[in-house]
SEMAR-441873 format. One line per field, with one value per residue (C-alpha): residue number from 1; chain; residue in one letter; y, z, x. Coordinates in steps of 0.02 Angstrom, whole numbers, plus 50000, padded with zeros to 5 digits. Each point is the difference from the previous one (the first is absolute). Example, Ala and Ser with C-alpha at 12.3 -4.5 7.8 and 13.67 -1.06 7.14 Angstrom:
// SEMAR-441873
k [1/2]
c [A/A]
r [A/S]
py [49775/50172]
pz [50390/49967]
px [50615/50069]
This chain:
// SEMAR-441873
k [1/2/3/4/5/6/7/8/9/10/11/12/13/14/15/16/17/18/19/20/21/22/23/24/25/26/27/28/29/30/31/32/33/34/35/36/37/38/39/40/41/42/43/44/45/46/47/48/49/50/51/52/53/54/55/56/57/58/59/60/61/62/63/64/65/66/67/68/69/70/71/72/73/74/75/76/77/78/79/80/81/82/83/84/85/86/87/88/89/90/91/92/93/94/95/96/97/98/99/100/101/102/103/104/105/106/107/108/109/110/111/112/113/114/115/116/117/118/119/120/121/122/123/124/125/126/127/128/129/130/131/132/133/134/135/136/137/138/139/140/141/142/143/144/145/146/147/148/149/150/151/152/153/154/155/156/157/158/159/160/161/162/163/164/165/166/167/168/169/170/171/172/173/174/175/176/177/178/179/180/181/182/183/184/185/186/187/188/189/190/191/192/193/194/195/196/197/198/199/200/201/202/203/204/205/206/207/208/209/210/211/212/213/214/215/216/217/218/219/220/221/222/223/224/225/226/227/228/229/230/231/232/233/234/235/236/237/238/239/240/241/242/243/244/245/246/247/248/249/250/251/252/253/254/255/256/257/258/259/260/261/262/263/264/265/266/267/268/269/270/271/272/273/274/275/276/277/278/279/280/281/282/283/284/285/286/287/288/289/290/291/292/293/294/295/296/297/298/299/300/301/302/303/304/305/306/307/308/309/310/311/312/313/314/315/316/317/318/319/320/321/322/323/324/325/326/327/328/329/330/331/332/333/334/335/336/337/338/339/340/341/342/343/344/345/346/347/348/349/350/351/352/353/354/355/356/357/358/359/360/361/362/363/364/365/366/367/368/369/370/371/372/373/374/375/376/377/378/379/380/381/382/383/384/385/386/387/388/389/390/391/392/393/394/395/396/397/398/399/400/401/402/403/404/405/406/407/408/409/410/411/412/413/414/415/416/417/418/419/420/421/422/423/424/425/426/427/428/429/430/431/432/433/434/435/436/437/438/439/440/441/442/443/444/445/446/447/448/449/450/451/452/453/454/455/456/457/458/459/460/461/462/463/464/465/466/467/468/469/470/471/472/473/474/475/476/477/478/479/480/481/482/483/484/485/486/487/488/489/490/491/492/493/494/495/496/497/498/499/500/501/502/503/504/505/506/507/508/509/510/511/512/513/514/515/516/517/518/519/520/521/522/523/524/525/526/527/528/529/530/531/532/533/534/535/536/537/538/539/540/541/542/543/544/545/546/547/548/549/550/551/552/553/554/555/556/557/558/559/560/561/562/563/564/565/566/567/568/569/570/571/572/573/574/575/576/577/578/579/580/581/582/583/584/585/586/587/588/589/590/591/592/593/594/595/596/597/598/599/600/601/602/603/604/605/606/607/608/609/610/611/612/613/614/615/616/617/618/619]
c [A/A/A/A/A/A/A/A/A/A/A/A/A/A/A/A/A/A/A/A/A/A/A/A/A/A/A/A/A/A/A/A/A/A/A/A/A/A/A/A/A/A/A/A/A/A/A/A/A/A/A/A/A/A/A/A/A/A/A/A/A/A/A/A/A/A/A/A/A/A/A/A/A/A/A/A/A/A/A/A/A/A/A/A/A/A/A/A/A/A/A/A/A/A/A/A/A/A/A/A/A/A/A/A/A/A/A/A/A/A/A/A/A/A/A/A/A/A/A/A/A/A/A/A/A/A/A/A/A/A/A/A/A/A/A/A/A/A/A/A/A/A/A/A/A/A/A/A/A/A/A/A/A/A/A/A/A/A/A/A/A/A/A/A/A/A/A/A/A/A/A/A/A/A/A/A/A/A/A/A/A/A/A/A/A/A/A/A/A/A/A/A/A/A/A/A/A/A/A/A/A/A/A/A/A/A/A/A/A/A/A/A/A/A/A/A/A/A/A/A/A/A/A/A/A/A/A/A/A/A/A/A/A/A/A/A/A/A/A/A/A/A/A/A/A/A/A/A/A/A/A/A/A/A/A/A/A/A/A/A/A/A/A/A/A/A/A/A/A/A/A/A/A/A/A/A/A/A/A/A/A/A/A/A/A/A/A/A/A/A/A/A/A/A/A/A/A/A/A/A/A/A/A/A/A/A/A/A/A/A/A/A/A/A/A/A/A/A/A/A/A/A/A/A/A/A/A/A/A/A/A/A/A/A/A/A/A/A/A/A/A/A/A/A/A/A/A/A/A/A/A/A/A/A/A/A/A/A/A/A/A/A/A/A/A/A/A/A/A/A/A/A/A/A/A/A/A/A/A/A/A/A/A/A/A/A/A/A/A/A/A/A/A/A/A/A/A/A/A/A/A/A/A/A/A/A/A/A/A/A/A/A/A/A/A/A/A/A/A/A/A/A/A/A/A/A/A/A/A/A/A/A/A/A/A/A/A/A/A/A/A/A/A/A/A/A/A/A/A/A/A/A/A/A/A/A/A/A/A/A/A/A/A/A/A/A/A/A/A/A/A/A/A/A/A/A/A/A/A/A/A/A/A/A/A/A/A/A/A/A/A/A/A/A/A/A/A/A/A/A/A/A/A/A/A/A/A/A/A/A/A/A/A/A/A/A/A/A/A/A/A/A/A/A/A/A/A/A/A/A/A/A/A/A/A/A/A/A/A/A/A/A/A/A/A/A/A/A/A/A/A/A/A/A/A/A/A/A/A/A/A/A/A/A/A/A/A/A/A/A/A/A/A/A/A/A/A/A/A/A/A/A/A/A/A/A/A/A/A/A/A/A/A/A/A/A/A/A/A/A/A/A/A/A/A/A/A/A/A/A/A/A/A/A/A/A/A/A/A]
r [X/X/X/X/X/X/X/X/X/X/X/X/X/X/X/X/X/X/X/X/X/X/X/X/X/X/X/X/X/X/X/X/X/X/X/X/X/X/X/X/X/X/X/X/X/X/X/X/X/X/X/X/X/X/X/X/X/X/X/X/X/X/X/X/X/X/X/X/X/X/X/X/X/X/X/X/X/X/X/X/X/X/X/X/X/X/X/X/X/X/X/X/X/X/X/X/X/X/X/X/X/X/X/X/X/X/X/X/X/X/X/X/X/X/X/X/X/X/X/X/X/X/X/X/X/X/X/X/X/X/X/X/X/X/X/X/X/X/X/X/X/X/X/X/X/X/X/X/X/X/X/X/X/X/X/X/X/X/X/X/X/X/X/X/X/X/X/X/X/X/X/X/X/X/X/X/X/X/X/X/X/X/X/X/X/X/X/X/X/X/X/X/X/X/X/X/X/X/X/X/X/X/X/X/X/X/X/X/X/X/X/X/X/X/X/X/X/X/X/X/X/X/X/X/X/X/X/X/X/X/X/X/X/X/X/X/X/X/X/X/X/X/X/X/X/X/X/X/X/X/X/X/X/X/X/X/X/X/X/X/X/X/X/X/X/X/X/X/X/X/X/X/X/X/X/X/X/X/X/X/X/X/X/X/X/X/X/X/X/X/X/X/X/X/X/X/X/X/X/X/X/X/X/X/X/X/X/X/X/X/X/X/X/X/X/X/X/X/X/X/X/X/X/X/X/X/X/X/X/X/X/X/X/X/X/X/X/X/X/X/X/X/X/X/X/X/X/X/X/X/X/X/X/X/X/X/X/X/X/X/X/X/X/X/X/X/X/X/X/X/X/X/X/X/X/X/X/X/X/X/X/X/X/X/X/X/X/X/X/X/X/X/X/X/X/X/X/X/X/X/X/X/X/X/X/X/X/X/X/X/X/X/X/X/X/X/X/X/X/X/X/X/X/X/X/X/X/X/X/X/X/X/X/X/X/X/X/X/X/X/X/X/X/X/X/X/X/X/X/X/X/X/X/X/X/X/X/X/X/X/X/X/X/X/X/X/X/X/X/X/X/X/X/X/X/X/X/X/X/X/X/X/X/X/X/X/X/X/X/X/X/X/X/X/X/X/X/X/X/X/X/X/X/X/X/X/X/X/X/X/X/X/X/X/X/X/X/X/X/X/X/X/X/X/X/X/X/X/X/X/X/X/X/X/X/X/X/X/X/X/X/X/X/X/X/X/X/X/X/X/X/X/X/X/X/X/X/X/X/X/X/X/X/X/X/X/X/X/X/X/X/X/X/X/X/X/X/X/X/X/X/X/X/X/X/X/X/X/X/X/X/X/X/X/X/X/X/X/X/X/X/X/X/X/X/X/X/X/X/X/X/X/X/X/X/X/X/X/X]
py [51357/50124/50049/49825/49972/50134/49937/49852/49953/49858/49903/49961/49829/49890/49928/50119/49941/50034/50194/50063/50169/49988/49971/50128/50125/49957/49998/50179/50040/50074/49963/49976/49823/49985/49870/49915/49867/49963/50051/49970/50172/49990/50151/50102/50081/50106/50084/50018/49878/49969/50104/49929/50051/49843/49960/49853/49921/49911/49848/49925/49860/49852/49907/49903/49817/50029/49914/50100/49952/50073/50181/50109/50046/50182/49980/49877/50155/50120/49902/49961/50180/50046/50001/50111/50158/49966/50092/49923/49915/49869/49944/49908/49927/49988/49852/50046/49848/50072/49927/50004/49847/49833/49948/49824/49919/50057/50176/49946/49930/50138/50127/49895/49972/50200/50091/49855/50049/50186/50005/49848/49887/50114/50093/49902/50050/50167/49985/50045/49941/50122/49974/50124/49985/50128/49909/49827/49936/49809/50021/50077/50016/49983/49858/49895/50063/49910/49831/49990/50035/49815/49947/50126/50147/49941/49942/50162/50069/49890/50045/50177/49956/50017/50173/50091/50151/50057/50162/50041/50119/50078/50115/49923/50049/49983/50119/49862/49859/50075/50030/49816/49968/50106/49913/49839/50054/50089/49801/49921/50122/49983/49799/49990/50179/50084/49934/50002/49998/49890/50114/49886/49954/50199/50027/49871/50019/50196/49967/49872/50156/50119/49869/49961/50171/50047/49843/50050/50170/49893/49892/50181/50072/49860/49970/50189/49982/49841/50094/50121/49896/49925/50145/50046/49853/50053/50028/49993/50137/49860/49826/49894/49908/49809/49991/49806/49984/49875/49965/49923/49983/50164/50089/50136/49960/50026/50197/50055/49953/50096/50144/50000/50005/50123/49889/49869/49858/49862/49916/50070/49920/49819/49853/50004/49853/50030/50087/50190/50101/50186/50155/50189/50158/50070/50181/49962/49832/49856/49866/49823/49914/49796/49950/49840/49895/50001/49855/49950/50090/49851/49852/49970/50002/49800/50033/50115/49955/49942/50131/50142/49971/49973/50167/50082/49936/50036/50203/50019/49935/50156/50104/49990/49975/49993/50103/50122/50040/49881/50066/49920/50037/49984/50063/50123/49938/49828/49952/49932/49849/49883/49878/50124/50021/49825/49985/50135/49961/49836/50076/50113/49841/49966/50148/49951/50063/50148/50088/50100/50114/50062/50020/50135/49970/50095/50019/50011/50075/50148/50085/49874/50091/50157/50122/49860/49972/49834/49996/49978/49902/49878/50028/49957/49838/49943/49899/49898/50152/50069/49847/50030/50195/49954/49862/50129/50095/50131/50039/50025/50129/50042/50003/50043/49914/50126/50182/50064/50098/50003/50019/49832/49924/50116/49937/49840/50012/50099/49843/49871/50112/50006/49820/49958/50125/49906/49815/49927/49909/49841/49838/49829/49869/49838/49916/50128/49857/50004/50187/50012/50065/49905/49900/50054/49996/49854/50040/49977/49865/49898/49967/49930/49809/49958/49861/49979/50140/50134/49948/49988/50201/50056/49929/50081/50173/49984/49964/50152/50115/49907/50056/50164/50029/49949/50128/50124/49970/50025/50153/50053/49929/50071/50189/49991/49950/49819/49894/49946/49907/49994/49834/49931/50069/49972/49905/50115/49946/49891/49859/49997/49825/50101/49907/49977/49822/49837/49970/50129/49965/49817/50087/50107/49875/49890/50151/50024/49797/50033/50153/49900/49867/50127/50080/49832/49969/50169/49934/49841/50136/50119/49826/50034/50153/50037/49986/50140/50104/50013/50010/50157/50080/49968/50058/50165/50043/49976/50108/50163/49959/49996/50180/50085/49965/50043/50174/50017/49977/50154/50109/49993/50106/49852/50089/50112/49840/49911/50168/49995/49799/50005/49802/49916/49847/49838/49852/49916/49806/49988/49832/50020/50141/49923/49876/50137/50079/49819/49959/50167/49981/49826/50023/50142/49915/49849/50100/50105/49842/49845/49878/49954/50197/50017/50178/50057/50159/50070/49993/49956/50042/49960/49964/50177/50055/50079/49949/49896/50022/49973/49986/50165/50051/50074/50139]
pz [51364/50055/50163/50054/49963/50093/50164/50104/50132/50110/50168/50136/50058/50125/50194/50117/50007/49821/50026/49862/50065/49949/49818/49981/50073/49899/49854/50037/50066/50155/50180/49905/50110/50181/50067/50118/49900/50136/49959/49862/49911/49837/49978/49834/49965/49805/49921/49846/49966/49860/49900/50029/50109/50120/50143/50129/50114/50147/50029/50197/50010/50074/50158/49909/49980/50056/49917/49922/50124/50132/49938/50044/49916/49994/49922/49875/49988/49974/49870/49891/49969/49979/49819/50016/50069/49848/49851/49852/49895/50147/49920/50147/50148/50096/50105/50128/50067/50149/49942/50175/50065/49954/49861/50058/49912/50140/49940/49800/50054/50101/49882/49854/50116/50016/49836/49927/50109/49991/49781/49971/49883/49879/50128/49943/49835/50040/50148/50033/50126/50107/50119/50127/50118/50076/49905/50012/50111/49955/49828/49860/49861/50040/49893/50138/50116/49882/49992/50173/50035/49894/49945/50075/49940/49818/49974/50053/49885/49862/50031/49976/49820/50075/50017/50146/50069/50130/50090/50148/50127/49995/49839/49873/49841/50058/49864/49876/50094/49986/49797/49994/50111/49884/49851/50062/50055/49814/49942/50092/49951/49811/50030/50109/49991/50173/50126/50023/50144/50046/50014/50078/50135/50034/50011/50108/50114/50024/50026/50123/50086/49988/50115/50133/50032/50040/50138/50043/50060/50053/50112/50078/50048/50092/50088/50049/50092/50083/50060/50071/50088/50090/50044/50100/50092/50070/50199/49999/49938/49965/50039/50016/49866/50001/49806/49904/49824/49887/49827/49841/50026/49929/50010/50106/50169/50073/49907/50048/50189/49960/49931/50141/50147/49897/50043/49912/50121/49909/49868/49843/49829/50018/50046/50199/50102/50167/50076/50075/50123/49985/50071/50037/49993/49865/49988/50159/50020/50045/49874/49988/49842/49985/49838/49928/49868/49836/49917/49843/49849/49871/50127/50103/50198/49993/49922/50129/50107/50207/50049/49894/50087/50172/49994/49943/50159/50099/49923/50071/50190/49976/49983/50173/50057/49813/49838/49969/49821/49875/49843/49858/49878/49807/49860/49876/49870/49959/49965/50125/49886/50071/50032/50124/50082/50035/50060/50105/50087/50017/50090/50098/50061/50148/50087/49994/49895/50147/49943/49866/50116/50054/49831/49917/49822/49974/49808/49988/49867/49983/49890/49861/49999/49914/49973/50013/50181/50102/49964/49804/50010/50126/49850/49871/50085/50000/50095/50109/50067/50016/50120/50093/50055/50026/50120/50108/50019/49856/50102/49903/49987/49875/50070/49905/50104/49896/50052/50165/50001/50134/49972/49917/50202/50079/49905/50033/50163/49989/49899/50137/50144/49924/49957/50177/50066/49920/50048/50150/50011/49862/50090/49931/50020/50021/49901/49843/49882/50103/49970/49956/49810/49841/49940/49884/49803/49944/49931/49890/50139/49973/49833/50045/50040/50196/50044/49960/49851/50124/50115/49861/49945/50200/50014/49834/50078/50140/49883/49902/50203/50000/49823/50011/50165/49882/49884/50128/50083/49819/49958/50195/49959/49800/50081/50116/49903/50049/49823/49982/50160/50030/50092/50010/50085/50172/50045/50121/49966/50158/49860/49909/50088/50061/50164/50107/50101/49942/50040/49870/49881/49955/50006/49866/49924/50005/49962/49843/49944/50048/49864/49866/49979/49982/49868/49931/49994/49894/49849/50000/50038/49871/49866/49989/49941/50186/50080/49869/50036/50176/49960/49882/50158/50129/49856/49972/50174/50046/49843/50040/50202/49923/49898/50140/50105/49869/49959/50198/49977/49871/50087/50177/50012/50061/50045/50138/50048/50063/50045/50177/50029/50103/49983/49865/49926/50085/49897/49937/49987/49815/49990/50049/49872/49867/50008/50015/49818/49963/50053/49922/49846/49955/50053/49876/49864/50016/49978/49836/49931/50051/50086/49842/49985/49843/49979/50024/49930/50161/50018/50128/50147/50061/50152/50022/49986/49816/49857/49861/49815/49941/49813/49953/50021/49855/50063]
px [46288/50144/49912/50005/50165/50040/49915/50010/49878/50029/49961/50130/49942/50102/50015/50024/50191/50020/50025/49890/50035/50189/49955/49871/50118/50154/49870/49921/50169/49941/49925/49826/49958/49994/50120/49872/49894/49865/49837/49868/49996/50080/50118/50028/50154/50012/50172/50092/50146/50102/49895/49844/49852/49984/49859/50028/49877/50079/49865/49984/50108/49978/50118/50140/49910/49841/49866/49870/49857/50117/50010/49879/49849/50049/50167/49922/49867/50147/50105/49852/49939/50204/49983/49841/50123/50126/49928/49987/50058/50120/50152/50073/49995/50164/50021/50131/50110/50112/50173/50093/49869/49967/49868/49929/49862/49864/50040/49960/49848/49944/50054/49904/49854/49968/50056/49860/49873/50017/50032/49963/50104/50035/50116/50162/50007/50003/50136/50176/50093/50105/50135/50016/50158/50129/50159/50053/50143/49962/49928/50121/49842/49830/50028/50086/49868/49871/50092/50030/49811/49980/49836/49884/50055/50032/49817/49944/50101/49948/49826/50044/50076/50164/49988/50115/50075/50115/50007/50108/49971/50208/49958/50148/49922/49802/49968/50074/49901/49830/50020/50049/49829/49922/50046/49957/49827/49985/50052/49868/49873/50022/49989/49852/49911/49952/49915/49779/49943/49817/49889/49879/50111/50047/49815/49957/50139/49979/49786/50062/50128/49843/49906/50129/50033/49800/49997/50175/49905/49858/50111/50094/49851/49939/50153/50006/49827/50023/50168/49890/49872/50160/50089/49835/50027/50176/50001/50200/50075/50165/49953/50177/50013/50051/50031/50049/50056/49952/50026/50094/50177/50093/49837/50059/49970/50159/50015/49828/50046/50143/49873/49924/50117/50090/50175/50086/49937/49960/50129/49902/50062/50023/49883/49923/50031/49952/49875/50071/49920/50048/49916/50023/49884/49923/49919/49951/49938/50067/50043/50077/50001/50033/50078/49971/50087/49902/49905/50005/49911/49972/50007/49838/50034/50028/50141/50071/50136/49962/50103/49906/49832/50094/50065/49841/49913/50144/49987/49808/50079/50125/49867/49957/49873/49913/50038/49855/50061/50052/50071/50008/50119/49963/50138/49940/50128/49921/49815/49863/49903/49884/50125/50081/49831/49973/50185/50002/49838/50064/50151/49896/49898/50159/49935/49807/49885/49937/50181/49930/49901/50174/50093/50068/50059/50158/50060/50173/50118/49903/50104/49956/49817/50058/49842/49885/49885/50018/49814/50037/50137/49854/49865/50114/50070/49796/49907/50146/50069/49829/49962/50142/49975/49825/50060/50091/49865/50049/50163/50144/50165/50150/50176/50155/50119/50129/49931/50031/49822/49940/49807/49989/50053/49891/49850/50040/49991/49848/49903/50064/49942/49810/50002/50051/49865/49836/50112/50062/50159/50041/50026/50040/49887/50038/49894/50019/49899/49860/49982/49822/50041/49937/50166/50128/49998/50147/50157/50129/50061/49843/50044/50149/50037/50010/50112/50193/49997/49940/50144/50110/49964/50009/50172/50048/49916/50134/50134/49937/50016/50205/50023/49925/50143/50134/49976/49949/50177/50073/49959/50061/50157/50011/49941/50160/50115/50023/49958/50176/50007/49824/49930/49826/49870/49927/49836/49918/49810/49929/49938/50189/50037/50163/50085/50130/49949/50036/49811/49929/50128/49937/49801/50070/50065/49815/49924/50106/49984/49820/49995/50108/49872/49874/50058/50034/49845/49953/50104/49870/49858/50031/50016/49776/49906/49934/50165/50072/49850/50036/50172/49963/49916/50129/50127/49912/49962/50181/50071/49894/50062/50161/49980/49921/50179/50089/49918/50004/50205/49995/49912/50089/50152/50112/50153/49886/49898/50187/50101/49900/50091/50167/50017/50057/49870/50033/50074/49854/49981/50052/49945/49819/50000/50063/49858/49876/50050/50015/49808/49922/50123/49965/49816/49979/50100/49915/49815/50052/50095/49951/50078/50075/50067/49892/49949/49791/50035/50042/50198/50080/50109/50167/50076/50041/49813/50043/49902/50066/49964/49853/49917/49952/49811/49913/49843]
């Protein structure tokens, strides 16, 4: 009984944005964690503090308010056999909250949704909470931090048994801090015992890791020879190279062209809107690459905006006289489930269905694979992603958009040169539906009502584009210093209803009546049990469009991204914005509450896109 109280073993689990790494080294008190949390290898990190012998296990983390079908399979993988590298007995499992950033409800429920799949339910009464931050200009205690999170934050914590901890990265009295963490962990221990892992579900999942990794080599090997049988096909020593991207919006596009051309060419970081044409030569050949703007990844392509598919076609006249290499760019950091399959394909249908003889799937974020192979991380997504290599004929590359190596360009180039050998040049047909291909699977779409409620949720996807701009020009304006006399944003999207003429004025204004009685007409709609559910689907797909803007915000390093701009924003039209938070605010609002504003259970949000208090949620 003395040997255990003299140890402590336990797991690091957290977003990415939490910076588990900070508390583990403050706990070991040393540089025992790497500070990037990108991949899906745990890391393990042992030392003696406070006289005890203590062993951490940073867990992958997940993207701040991602749901849990959007992580990858191998960082769900990684964070479930965690507790297998922690020896025994586990006393704790730290959840890290990153106290300098907001904590909205979509971040309890994500957080909720994973630490239950990966331990199960169990997981909260063997929790602490841990606050990680670097000092706290607005926030006194963490206390005040806490009640000016509201609702979210304090259910979590009530889940937890109210059980919380602070450590900050300056070093005042750390050595104090982690005792106090100590004791509370010792607290928590005596109450509930230590944690037991499911043996079944460790089993299962590392039979299940065994098995992806023999098709993974499966899969390499064949892709190897087919490279082969292509490269003898090569006549051209360099073939030019007429390259278009396609792909999700904030997929990467615009940073692998960058990768590529070795140059900061295209405007890498924020949403594309127009199709650019950029070229130069590389190792010899000549390239030009078309970027495109991005579709969406949880709306079907009937949802996309006129201009989106307009500039798509417009990107294959650039590459003059037809692209020979399409790449298609999919993100390494989120997962690829049927419903992406059917969406993308659905996507992929404006360019006929004879495109896939010329693509070339490019996985982006590379750095997110750690020491796993693209070829597991395609095994372990299953059969959807599995369709969709097979689909481009088993041609597919990593990027790391952040590593100047060379070699990973160089292939590149090498794969599009022996596609283009054994293909001749992609053209558009026009009459793509009568390629002579069996037709597509439906999607999520189908499910959804046609007629004035699939209006309706268009016009509150383009209200979603206006919004998204507003906070986009925000943060511009917070990074430079401007929030004390900082304006409203400006409308630069083509589908904003922005004008200058007396003319387009009053069609904005028709267009907005137009949209008013729509929505009216969702408060009657969402009255029956069919309206809700469609409601519920239009609700979720919009919330994980939402997250995946907001992680993109994180990650970009703002102040670079606007350091290049010489001009000053233009003076938005206020009013039109205003009504856009309006629309997506009241829209929102009125599908967690009710017309009514009685709660679902799902809170609400405010004018100001912040969520309100909510009853507390019990796991």
């Amino acid at each position: 009984m003395k040997r255990s109280r003299r140890e402590l073993n336990a797991v690091l689990v957290g977003s990415k944005s939490s910076r588990k790494y900070l508390v583990g080294n403050i706990i070991l008190g040393r540089q025992a964690f790497d500070p990037r949390d990108a991949t899906s290898r745990c890391e393990r990190g042992e030392g003696d503090a406070c006289g005890r012998r203590v062993s951490l296990v940073r867990a992958p983390g997940w993207l701040r308010g991602y749901r849990l079908c959007d992580t990858p399979e191998l960082f769900k993988t990684g964070a479930i056999l965690s507790v297998t590298l922690c020896p025994p007995p586990l006393h704790a499992f730290l959840l890290v909250v990153n106290a300098e950033l907001p904590f909205k409800d979509a971040y309890k429920k994500a957080t909720k949704e994973h630490l239950e799949h990966f331990f199960g339910e169990k997981v909260w009464d063997h929790t602490v909470v841990v606050f990680s931050h670097r000092g706290h200009p607005s926030h006194k205690t963490i206390e005040d931090y806490i009640d000016s999170e509201g609702a979210p934050l304090r259910s979590l914590l009530e889940a937890c048994g109210k059980r919380y901890h602070s450590l900050c990265e300056d070093g005042t009295d750390s050595g104090v801090k982690v005792e106090e963490l100590f004791e509370k962990i010792d607290a928590m221990v005596a109450r509930n015992s230590c944690y037991q892992a499911d043996g079944t579900l460790v089993q299962s999942v590392e039979e299940r890791r065994t098995e992806v990794e023999k098709r993974a080599q499966e899969l390499r090997l064949q892709s190897q020879q087919q490279r082969q049988k292509l490269r003898s096909l090569l006549t051209e020593p360099a073939p030019s190279l007429r390259i278009l991207m396609v792909g999700w919006v904030f997929s990467g596009k615009s940073a692998t062209g960058n990768s590529i051309l070795r140059a900061d060419k295209f405007h890498s970081g924020d949403r594309t809107v127009k199709a650019l044409k950029q070229s130069g030569e590389v190792a010899g050949r000549e390239v030009v690459i078309v970027d495109t703007p991005g579709w969406w990844k949880y709306f079907s392509a009937m949802f996309s905006p006129s201009f989106l598919n307009s500039e798509i076609l417009d990107g294959v006249s650039l590459c003059s006289p037809s692209p020979n290499v399409i790449l298609l760019t999919v993100p390494l950091d989120t997962a690829f489930t049927e419903e992406q399959r059917r969406l993308m394909e659905g996507n992929m249908r404006l360019l006929g269905q004879r495109v896939w003889r010329h693509v070339i799937m490019v996985f982006t974020f590379g750095d997110t694979l750690g020491d796993k192979t693209i070829e597991q991380h395609i095994e372990s997504e299953g059969k959807s992603l599995r369709w969709l290599t097979e689909k481009c004929g088993n041609r597919y590359h990593v990027v790391n958009n952040t590593s100047e190596a060379e070699d990973q360009v160089t292939e590149l180039l090498e794969k599009m040169e022996e596609m283009v050998a054994g293909n001749n040049s992609f053209y558009l047909s026009a009459y793509p539906e009568r390629d002579d291909v069996p037709p597509p699977e439906e999607d999520i779409s189908d499910k959804l009502p046609e007629s004035k409620d699939e209006y309706a949720a268009k016009k509150i996807v383009k209200q979603l584009i206006i919004e998204w701009d507003r906070r986009r020009w925000e943060k511009q304006n917070v990074l430079k210093g401007n929030s004390s006399s900082m304006g409203l944003p400006p409308l630069t999207m083509s589908e904003s209803m922005t004008s200058e003429t007396s003319g387009e004025k009053e069609e904005e204004m028709e267009q907005q009546h137009e949209a008013d009685q729509l929505l009216s007409g969702l408060e009657a709609a969402s009255g029956g049990d069919a309206g809700t559910d469609y409601m519920n689907i239009w609700m979720g797909l919009l919330e994980r469009e939402w997250c995946r803007r907001e992680v993109a915000m994180e990650q970009s390093d703002w102040r670079h991204f606007y350091s290049h701009s010489s001009e000053a924003a233009s003076e938005p039209d206020s009013d039109i914005v205003l009504k856009s938070r309006e629309k997506v605010a009241w829209w929102l609002k009125s599908k967690h509450g009710g017309p009514s504003g009685a709660s679902s259970g799902h809170g609400t949000l405010s004018i100001s896109g912040e969520p309100e208090e909510e009853a507390g949620w019990k796991p």
